[in-house]
C-alpha positions as CSV (number, residue, x, y, z in Angstrom):
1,X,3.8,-88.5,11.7
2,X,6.3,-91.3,9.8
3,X,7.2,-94.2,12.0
4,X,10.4,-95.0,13.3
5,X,11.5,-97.0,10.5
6,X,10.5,-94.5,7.7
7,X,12.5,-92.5,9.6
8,X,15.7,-95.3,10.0
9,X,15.3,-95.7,6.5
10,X,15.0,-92.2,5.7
11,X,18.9,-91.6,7.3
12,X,20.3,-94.8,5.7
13,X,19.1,-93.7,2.4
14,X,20.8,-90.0,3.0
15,X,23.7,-91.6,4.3
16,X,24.2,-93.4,1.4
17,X,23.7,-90.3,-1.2
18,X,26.5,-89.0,1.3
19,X,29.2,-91.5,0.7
20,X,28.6,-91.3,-3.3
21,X,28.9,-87.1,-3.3
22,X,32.3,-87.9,-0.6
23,X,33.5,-90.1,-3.6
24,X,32.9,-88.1,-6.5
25,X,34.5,-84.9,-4.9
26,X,37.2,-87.1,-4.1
27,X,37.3,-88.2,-7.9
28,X,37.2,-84.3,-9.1
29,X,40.1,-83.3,-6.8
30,X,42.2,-86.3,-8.4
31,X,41.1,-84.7,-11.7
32,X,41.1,-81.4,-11.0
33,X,44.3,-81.7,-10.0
34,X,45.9,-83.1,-13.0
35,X,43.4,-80.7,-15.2
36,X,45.2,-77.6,-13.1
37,X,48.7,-78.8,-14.0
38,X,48.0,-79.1,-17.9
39,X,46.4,-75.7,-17.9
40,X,49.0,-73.6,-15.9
41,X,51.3,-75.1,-18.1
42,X,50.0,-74.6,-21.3
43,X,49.2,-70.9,-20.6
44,X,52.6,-69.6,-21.0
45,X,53.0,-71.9,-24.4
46,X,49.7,-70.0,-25.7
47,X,51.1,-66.7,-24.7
48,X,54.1,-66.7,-26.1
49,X,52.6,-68.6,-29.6
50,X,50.6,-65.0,-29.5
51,X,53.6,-63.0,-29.2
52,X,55.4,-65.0,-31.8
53,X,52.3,-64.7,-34.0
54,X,53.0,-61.0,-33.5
55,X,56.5,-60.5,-34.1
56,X,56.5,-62.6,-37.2
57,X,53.5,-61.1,-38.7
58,X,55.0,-56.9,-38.0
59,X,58.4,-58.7,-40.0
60,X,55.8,-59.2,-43.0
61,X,53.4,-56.1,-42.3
62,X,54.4,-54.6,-45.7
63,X,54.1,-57.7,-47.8
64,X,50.5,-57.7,-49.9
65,X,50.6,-61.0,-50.8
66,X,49.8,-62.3,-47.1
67,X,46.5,-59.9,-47.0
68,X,45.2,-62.5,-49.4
69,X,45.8,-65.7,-46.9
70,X,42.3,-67.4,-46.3
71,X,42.6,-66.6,-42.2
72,X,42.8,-63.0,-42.6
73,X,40.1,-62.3,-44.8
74,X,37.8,-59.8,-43.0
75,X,33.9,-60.4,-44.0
76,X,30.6,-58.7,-42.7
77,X,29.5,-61.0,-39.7
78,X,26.3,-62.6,-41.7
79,X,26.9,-66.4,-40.7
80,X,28.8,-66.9,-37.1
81,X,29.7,-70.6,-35.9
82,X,29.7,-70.4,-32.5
83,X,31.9,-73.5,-30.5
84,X,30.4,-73.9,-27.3
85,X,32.2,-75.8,-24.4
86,X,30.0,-77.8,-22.2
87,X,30.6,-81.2,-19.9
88,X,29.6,-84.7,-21.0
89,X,27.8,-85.0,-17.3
90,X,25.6,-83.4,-14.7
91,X,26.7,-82.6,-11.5
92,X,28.4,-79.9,-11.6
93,X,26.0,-77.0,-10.0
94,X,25.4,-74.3,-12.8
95,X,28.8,-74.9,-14.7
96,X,26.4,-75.8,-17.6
97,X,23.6,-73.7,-17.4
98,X,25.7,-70.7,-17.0
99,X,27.3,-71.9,-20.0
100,X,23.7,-73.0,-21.9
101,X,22.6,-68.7,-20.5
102,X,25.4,-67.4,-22.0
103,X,25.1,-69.5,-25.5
104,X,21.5,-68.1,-26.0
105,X,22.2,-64.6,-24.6
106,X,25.1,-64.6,-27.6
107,X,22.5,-66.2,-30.2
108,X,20.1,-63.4,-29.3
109,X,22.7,-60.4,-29.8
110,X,23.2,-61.7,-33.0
111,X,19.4,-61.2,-34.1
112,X,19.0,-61.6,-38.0
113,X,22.4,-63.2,-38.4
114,X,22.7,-67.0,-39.0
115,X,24.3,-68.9,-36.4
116,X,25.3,-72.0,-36.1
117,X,26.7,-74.5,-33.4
118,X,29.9,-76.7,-32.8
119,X,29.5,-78.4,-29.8
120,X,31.7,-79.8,-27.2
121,X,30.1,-81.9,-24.7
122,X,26.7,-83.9,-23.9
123,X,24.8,-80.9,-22.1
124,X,25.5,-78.2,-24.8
125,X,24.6,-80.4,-27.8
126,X,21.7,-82.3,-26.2
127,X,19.9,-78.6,-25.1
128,X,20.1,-77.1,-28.3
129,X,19.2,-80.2,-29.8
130,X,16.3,-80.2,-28.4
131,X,15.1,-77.0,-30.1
132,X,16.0,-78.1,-33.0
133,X,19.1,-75.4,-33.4
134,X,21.5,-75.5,-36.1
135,X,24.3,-77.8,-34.8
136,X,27.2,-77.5,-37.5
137,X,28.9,-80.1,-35.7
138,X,29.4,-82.0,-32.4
139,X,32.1,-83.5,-30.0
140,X,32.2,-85.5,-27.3
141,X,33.9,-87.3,-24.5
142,X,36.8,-84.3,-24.2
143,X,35.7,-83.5,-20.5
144,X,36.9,-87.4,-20.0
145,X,40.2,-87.7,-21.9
146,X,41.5,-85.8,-24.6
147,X,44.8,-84.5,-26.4
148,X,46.2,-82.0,-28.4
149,X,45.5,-84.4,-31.7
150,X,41.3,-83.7,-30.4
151,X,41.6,-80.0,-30.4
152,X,43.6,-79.9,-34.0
153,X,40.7,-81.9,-35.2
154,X,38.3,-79.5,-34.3
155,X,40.5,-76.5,-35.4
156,X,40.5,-78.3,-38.9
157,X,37.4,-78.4,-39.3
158,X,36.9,-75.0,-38.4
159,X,39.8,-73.7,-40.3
160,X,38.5,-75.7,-43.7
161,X,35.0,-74.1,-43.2
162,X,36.2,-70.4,-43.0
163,X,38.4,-70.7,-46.0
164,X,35.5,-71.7,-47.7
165,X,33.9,-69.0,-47.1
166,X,31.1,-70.9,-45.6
167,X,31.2,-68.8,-42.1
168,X,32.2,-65.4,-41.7
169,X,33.7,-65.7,-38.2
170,X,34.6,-68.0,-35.4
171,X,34.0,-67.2,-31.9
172,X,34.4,-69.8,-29.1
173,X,32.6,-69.9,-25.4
174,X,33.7,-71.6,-22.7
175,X,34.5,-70.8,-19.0
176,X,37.9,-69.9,-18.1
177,X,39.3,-71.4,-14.7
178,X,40.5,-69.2,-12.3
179,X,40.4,-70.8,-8.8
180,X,38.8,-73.6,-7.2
181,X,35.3,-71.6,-6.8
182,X,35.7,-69.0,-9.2
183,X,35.5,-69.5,-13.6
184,X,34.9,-66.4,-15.7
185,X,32.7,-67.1,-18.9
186,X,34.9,-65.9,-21.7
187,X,34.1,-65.4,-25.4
188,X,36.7,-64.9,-28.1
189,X,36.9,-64.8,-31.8
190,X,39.7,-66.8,-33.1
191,X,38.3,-66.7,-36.8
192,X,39.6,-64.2,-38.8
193,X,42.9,-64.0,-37.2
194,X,43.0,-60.5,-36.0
195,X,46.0,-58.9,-37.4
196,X,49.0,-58.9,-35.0
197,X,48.8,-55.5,-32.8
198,X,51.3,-53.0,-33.1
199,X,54.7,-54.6,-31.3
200,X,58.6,-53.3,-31.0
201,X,60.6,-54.2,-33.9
202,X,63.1,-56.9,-32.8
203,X,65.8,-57.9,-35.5
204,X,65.3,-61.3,-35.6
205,X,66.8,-63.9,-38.3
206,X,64.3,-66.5,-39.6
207,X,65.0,-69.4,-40.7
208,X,62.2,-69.3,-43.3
209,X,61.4,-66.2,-45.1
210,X,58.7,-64.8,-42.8
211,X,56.1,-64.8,-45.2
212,X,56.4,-68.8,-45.1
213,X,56.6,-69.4,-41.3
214,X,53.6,-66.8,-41.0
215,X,51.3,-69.1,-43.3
216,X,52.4,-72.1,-40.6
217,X,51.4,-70.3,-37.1
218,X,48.3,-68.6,-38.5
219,X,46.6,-72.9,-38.3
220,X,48.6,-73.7,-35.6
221,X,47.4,-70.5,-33.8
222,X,43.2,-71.7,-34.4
223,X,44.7,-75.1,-32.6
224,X,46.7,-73.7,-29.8
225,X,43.2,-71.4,-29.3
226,X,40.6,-73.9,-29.0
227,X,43.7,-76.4,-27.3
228,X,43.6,-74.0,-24.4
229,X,39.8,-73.8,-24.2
230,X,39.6,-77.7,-23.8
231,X,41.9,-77.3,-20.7
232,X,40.3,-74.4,-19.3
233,X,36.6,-75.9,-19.4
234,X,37.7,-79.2,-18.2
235,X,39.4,-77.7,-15.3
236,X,36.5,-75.4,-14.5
237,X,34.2,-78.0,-14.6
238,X,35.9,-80.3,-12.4
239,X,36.2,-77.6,-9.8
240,X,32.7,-77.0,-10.3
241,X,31.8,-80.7,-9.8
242,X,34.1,-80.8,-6.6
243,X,32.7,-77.7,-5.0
244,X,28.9,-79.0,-5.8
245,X,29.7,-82.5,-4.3
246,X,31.0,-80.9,-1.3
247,X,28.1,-78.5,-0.6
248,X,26.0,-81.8,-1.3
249,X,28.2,-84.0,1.1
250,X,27.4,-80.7,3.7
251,X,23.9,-80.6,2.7
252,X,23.7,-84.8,3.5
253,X,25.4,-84.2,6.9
254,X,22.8,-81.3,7.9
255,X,19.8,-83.6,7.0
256,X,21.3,-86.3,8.5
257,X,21.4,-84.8,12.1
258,X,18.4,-83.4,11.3
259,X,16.6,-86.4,10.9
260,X,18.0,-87.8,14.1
261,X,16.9,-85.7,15.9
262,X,13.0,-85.7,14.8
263,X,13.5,-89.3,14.9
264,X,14.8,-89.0,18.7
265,X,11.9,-87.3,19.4
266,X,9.2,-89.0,17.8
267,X,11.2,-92.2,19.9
268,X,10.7,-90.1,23.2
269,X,7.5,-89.3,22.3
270,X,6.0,-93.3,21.8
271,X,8.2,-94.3,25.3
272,X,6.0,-91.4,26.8
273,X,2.6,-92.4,25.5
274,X,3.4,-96.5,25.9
275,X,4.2,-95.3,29.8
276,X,1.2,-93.0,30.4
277,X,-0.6,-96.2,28.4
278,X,1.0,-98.8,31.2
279,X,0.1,-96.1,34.2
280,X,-3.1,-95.6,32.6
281,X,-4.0,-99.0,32.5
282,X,-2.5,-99.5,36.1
283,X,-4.6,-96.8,37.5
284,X,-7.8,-98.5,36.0
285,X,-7.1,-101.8,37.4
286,X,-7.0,-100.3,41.7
Protein backbone atom coordinates (compact mmCIF):
# COMPACT_ATOMS: atom_id res chain seq x y z
CA UNK A 1 0.00 0.00 0.00
CA UNK A 2 1.93 3.62 -0.95
CA UNK A 3 2.20 5.92 1.87
CA UNK A 4 0.68 9.06 2.34
CA UNK A 5 3.19 11.06 0.73
CA UNK A 6 3.53 8.80 -2.46
CA UNK A 7 0.16 9.45 -2.62
CA UNK A 8 0.51 13.58 -1.94
CA UNK A 9 2.96 13.49 -4.38
CA UNK A 10 1.18 11.31 -6.67
CA UNK A 11 -1.78 14.35 -6.95
CA UNK A 12 0.67 17.23 -7.12
CA UNK A 13 2.39 15.64 -9.90
CA UNK A 14 -1.25 15.05 -11.80
CA UNK A 15 -2.09 18.38 -10.90
CA UNK A 16 0.64 19.74 -12.52
CA UNK A 17 0.23 17.64 -15.97
CA UNK A 18 -3.36 19.34 -15.47
CA UNK A 19 -2.50 22.92 -15.65
CA UNK A 20 0.09 22.22 -18.78
CA UNK A 21 -2.94 20.21 -20.90
CA UNK A 22 -5.49 23.50 -19.47
CA UNK A 23 -2.72 25.69 -21.22
CA UNK A 24 -2.15 24.09 -24.31
CA UNK A 25 -5.89 23.75 -25.14
CA UNK A 26 -6.05 27.22 -24.25
CA UNK A 27 -3.13 27.91 -26.80
CA UNK A 28 -5.01 25.67 -29.67
CA UNK A 29 -8.34 27.55 -29.24
CA UNK A 30 -6.25 30.93 -29.71
CA UNK A 31 -4.90 29.12 -32.85
CA UNK A 32 -7.56 27.42 -33.89
CA UNK A 33 -9.35 30.29 -33.94
CA UNK A 34 -7.31 32.32 -36.28
CA UNK A 35 -6.55 28.93 -38.38
CA UNK A 36 -10.69 28.75 -38.84
CA UNK A 37 -10.84 32.37 -40.07
CA UNK A 38 -8.06 31.86 -42.88
CA UNK A 39 -9.67 28.70 -44.01
CA UNK A 40 -13.39 29.80 -44.27
CA UNK A 41 -12.10 32.57 -46.02
CA UNK A 42 -9.95 31.10 -48.46
CA UNK A 43 -12.57 28.44 -49.50
CA UNK A 44 -14.68 30.65 -51.51
CA UNK A 45 -11.34 32.16 -53.26
CA UNK A 46 -10.45 28.33 -54.21
CA UNK A 47 -13.91 27.80 -55.44
CA UNK A 48 -14.32 30.24 -57.57
CA UNK A 49 -10.30 30.07 -59.00
CA UNK A 50 -12.01 26.42 -60.02
CA UNK A 51 -14.86 27.80 -61.72
CA UNK A 52 -12.75 30.38 -63.42
CA UNK A 53 -10.25 27.65 -64.39
CA UNK A 54 -13.34 26.21 -65.99
CA UNK A 55 -14.96 28.92 -67.85
CA UNK A 56 -11.61 30.02 -69.35
CA UNK A 57 -10.50 26.67 -70.33
CA UNK A 58 -14.40 25.64 -72.27
CA UNK A 59 -13.49 29.49 -74.09
CA UNK A 60 -10.30 27.55 -75.49
CA UNK A 61 -11.71 23.88 -75.68
CA UNK A 62 -11.13 23.86 -79.45
CA UNK A 63 -7.68 25.26 -79.50
CA UNK A 64 -4.92 22.18 -80.10
CA UNK A 65 -2.17 24.08 -79.13
CA UNK A 66 -3.11 24.15 -75.28
CA UNK A 67 -3.44 20.04 -75.38
CA UNK A 68 0.33 20.33 -75.54
CA UNK A 69 0.81 22.53 -72.23
CA UNK A 70 3.17 20.55 -69.69
CA UNK A 71 0.03 20.44 -66.85
CA UNK A 72 -2.25 18.65 -69.07
CA UNK A 73 -0.27 15.94 -70.28
CA UNK A 74 -2.05 12.70 -69.33
CA UNK A 75 0.61 9.66 -68.64
CA UNK A 76 0.10 6.00 -67.36
CA UNK A 77 0.38 6.33 -63.45
CA UNK A 78 4.01 4.52 -63.17
CA UNK A 79 5.79 7.03 -60.76
CA UNK A 80 3.23 8.99 -58.18
CA UNK A 81 4.63 11.76 -55.66
CA UNK A 82 2.46 11.71 -53.02
CA UNK A 83 2.53 15.21 -50.59
CA UNK A 84 1.49 14.17 -47.37
CA UNK A 85 0.31 16.79 -44.62
CA UNK A 86 1.36 16.00 -41.14
CA UNK A 87 2.06 18.35 -37.80
CA UNK A 88 5.52 19.40 -36.65
CA UNK A 89 4.31 18.07 -32.88
CA UNK A 90 2.59 15.39 -30.93
CA UNK A 91 -0.29 15.83 -29.07
CA UNK A 92 -2.79 15.87 -31.04
CA UNK A 93 -4.73 12.28 -30.40
CA UNK A 94 -4.56 10.34 -33.82
CA UNK A 95 -4.55 13.45 -36.14
CA UNK A 96 -1.12 11.91 -37.25
CA UNK A 97 -1.57 8.45 -37.26
CA UNK A 98 -4.73 8.60 -39.12
CA UNK A 99 -2.87 10.60 -41.40
CA UNK A 100 0.60 8.05 -41.25
CA UNK A 101 -2.70 4.82 -41.84
CA UNK A 102 -3.91 6.53 -44.60
CA UNK A 103 -0.30 7.40 -46.34
CA UNK A 104 0.59 3.55 -46.23
CA UNK A 105 -2.95 2.29 -47.11
CA UNK A 106 -2.41 4.69 -50.44
CA UNK A 107 1.35 3.32 -50.94
CA UNK A 108 -0.11 -0.17 -50.79
CA UNK A 109 -2.94 0.40 -53.56
CA UNK A 110 -0.37 1.47 -55.67
CA UNK A 111 1.54 -1.97 -55.53
CA UNK A 112 4.28 -2.12 -58.36
CA UNK A 113 4.16 1.62 -59.02
CA UNK A 114 6.99 3.85 -57.71
CA UNK A 115 6.08 6.24 -55.15
CA UNK A 116 7.58 8.78 -53.74
CA UNK A 117 7.12 11.37 -50.75
CA UNK A 118 6.91 15.21 -50.25
CA UNK A 119 6.41 15.88 -46.83
CA UNK A 120 4.88 18.47 -44.77
CA UNK A 121 5.57 18.22 -41.20
CA UNK A 122 7.98 16.47 -38.47
CA UNK A 123 5.65 13.28 -37.89
CA UNK A 124 5.05 12.37 -41.62
CA UNK A 125 8.73 12.83 -42.67
CA UNK A 126 10.36 11.37 -39.43
CA UNK A 127 7.96 7.92 -39.88
CA UNK A 128 8.72 7.18 -43.22
CA UNK A 129 12.17 8.13 -42.64
CA UNK A 130 12.54 5.64 -40.61
CA UNK A 131 11.89 2.96 -43.13
CA UNK A 132 13.97 4.24 -45.21
CA UNK A 133 10.97 5.39 -47.88
CA UNK A 134 11.63 7.48 -50.82
CA UNK A 135 11.25 11.08 -49.51
CA UNK A 136 11.36 13.37 -52.77
CA UNK A 137 11.30 16.17 -50.56
CA UNK A 138 10.49 17.68 -47.14
CA UNK A 139 8.94 20.73 -45.34
CA UNK A 140 8.68 21.97 -42.14
CA UNK A 141 7.45 24.39 -39.63
CA UNK A 142 4.02 25.23 -41.73
CA UNK A 143 1.78 23.91 -38.82
CA UNK A 144 3.58 27.00 -36.86
CA UNK A 145 3.52 29.93 -39.37
CA UNK A 146 3.25 29.96 -42.82
CA UNK A 147 2.03 32.06 -46.01
CA UNK A 148 0.89 31.83 -49.35
CA UNK A 149 4.80 32.56 -50.58
CA UNK A 150 5.33 28.57 -48.52
CA UNK A 151 2.68 26.86 -50.41
CA UNK A 152 3.90 28.50 -54.02
CA UNK A 153 7.17 27.10 -53.16
CA UNK A 154 6.06 23.78 -52.71
CA UNK A 155 3.73 24.06 -55.82
CA UNK A 156 7.02 24.99 -57.78
CA UNK A 157 8.61 22.44 -57.06
CA UNK A 158 5.98 20.18 -57.88
CA UNK A 159 4.97 21.94 -60.92
CA UNK A 160 8.90 21.87 -62.32
CA UNK A 161 9.04 18.03 -61.57
CA UNK A 162 5.86 16.99 -63.64
CA UNK A 163 6.93 19.03 -66.55
CA UNK A 164 9.84 17.11 -66.56
CA UNK A 165 8.33 14.33 -66.81
CA UNK A 166 9.96 12.97 -63.80
CA UNK A 167 6.35 12.01 -62.05
CA UNK A 168 3.39 10.97 -63.75
CA UNK A 169 0.89 12.41 -61.20
CA UNK A 170 0.47 14.49 -58.14
CA UNK A 171 -1.92 13.60 -55.53
CA UNK A 172 -1.96 15.39 -52.08
CA UNK A 173 -3.29 13.86 -48.50
CA UNK A 174 -4.18 15.74 -45.77
CA UNK A 175 -7.27 16.02 -43.46
CA UNK A 176 -9.81 18.41 -44.28
CA UNK A 177 -11.51 20.48 -41.23
CA UNK A 178 -14.88 20.32 -40.77
CA UNK A 179 -15.85 21.11 -37.16
CA UNK A 180 -14.12 21.25 -33.94
CA UNK A 181 -14.21 17.24 -33.45
CA UNK A 182 -14.81 16.21 -36.84
CA UNK A 183 -11.75 16.26 -40.05
CA UNK A 184 -12.45 14.06 -43.08
CA UNK A 185 -9.14 12.55 -44.63
CA UNK A 186 -9.15 13.70 -48.20
CA UNK A 187 -7.04 12.73 -51.20
CA UNK A 188 -6.87 14.67 -54.47
CA UNK A 189 -4.85 14.72 -57.60
CA UNK A 190 -3.93 18.15 -58.52
CA UNK A 191 -1.22 16.86 -61.05
CA UNK A 192 -2.28 16.64 -64.37
CA UNK A 193 -4.77 19.31 -64.25
CA UNK A 194 -7.94 17.51 -65.07
CA UNK A 195 -9.49 19.15 -67.93
CA UNK A 196 -12.25 21.69 -66.95
CA UNK A 197 -15.80 19.75 -66.77
CA UNK A 198 -18.34 20.46 -69.06
CA UNK A 199 -19.86 24.24 -67.94
CA UNK A 200 -22.57 26.84 -69.57
CA UNK A 201 -21.09 28.98 -72.11
CA UNK A 202 -20.95 32.59 -70.71
CA UNK A 203 -19.85 35.27 -73.28
CA UNK A 204 -17.24 36.68 -71.53
CA UNK A 205 -14.55 39.37 -72.89
CA UNK A 206 -10.94 38.69 -71.85
CA UNK A 207 -8.63 40.80 -71.56
CA UNK A 208 -5.92 38.34 -72.81
CA UNK A 209 -6.59 35.99 -75.48
CA UNK A 210 -7.79 32.99 -73.45
CA UNK A 211 -5.23 30.77 -74.61
CA UNK A 212 -2.68 33.21 -72.64
CA UNK A 213 -4.65 33.72 -69.36
CA UNK A 214 -5.24 29.84 -69.42
CA UNK A 215 -1.33 29.07 -69.38
CA UNK A 216 -1.37 31.67 -66.10
CA UNK A 217 -4.22 29.81 -63.84
CA UNK A 218 -3.19 26.34 -64.77
CA UNK A 219 0.37 27.17 -61.95
CA UNK A 220 -1.64 29.36 -60.04
CA UNK A 221 -4.33 26.57 -59.77
CA UNK A 222 -1.37 23.68 -58.25
CA UNK A 223 -0.75 26.84 -55.65
CA UNK A 224 -4.16 27.78 -54.66
CA UNK A 225 -4.52 23.61 -54.26
CA UNK A 226 -1.89 22.81 -51.94
CA UNK A 227 -2.52 26.74 -50.43
CA UNK A 228 -5.82 25.42 -49.24
CA UNK A 229 -4.48 22.10 -47.95
CA UNK A 230 -1.94 24.01 -45.57
CA UNK A 231 -5.02 25.79 -44.00
CA UNK A 232 -7.16 22.92 -43.78
CA UNK A 233 -4.51 20.53 -41.96
CA UNK A 234 -3.40 23.23 -39.69
CA UNK A 235 -6.89 23.94 -38.63
CA UNK A 236 -7.63 20.28 -38.21
CA UNK A 237 -4.76 19.73 -36.28
CA UNK A 238 -5.29 22.42 -33.87
CA UNK A 239 -8.78 21.19 -33.27
CA UNK A 240 -7.38 17.89 -32.83
CA UNK A 241 -4.79 19.15 -30.28
CA UNK A 242 -7.59 21.23 -28.44
CA UNK A 243 -10.07 18.39 -28.15
CA UNK A 244 -7.03 15.83 -26.98
CA UNK A 245 -5.85 18.42 -24.31
CA UNK A 246 -9.28 18.69 -23.09
CA UNK A 247 -10.10 14.98 -22.72
CA UNK A 248 -6.53 14.92 -21.02
CA UNK A 249 -7.33 18.08 -18.71
CA UNK A 250 -10.85 15.59 -17.95
CA UNK A 251 -8.76 12.62 -17.68
CA UNK A 252 -6.32 14.65 -14.87
CA UNK A 253 -9.44 15.86 -13.02
CA UNK A 254 -10.90 12.06 -12.76
CA UNK A 255 -7.52 10.78 -11.44
CA UNK A 256 -7.15 13.53 -9.34
CA UNK A 257 -10.42 12.82 -7.23
CA UNK A 258 -9.57 9.54 -7.52
CA UNK A 259 -6.53 9.57 -5.81
CA UNK A 260 -8.03 11.52 -3.05
CA UNK A 261 -10.09 9.55 -2.31
CA UNK A 262 -7.74 6.23 -1.91
CA UNK A 263 -5.58 8.61 -0.18
CA UNK A 264 -8.58 9.57 2.33
CA UNK A 265 -8.83 6.19 2.99
CA UNK A 266 -5.58 4.87 3.42
CA UNK A 267 -5.50 8.28 6.01
CA UNK A 268 -8.68 6.73 7.89
CA UNK A 269 -7.32 3.57 7.78
CA UNK A 270 -3.67 4.50 9.74
CA UNK A 271 -5.95 6.92 12.41
CA UNK A 272 -7.91 3.52 12.88
CA UNK A 273 -4.98 1.14 13.40
CA UNK A 274 -2.77 4.08 15.46
CA UNK A 275 -6.18 4.11 17.80
CA UNK A 276 -6.81 0.35 18.17
CA UNK A 277 -2.69 0.50 18.66
CA UNK A 278 -3.28 3.29 21.74
CA UNK A 279 -6.50 1.12 23.14
CA UNK A 280 -4.56 -1.83 22.60
CA UNK A 281 -1.77 -0.77 24.42
CA UNK A 282 -4.16 0.84 27.19
CA UNK A 283 -5.90 -2.42 27.66
CA UNK A 284 -2.53 -4.22 28.28
CA UNK A 285 -1.36 -1.79 30.79
CA UNK A 286 -4.96 -2.48 33.52
Amino acid sequence: MPSLIDLRRRIRSVRNTQQVTKAMKMVSAAKLRRAQDRVLAARPYAAMYRELRARVAAAVATDERLATHPLLAQRPEERIVLVFFTADRGLAGAFNTNLIRAAQAFIAEQAGKQVQLVTIGRKGRDFFRKRHFPIAAEYTGFSQKFDYADAASVARFLIERYARAETDAVYLLYNEFKSLISARLTTVRVLPVQPAAAVRPVDYIFEQPPRELLEGLLPRYVEVAVYQALLESVAAEHAARMTAMDQATNNAAEMIARLTLYMNRVRQASITKEIIEVVSGAEALE
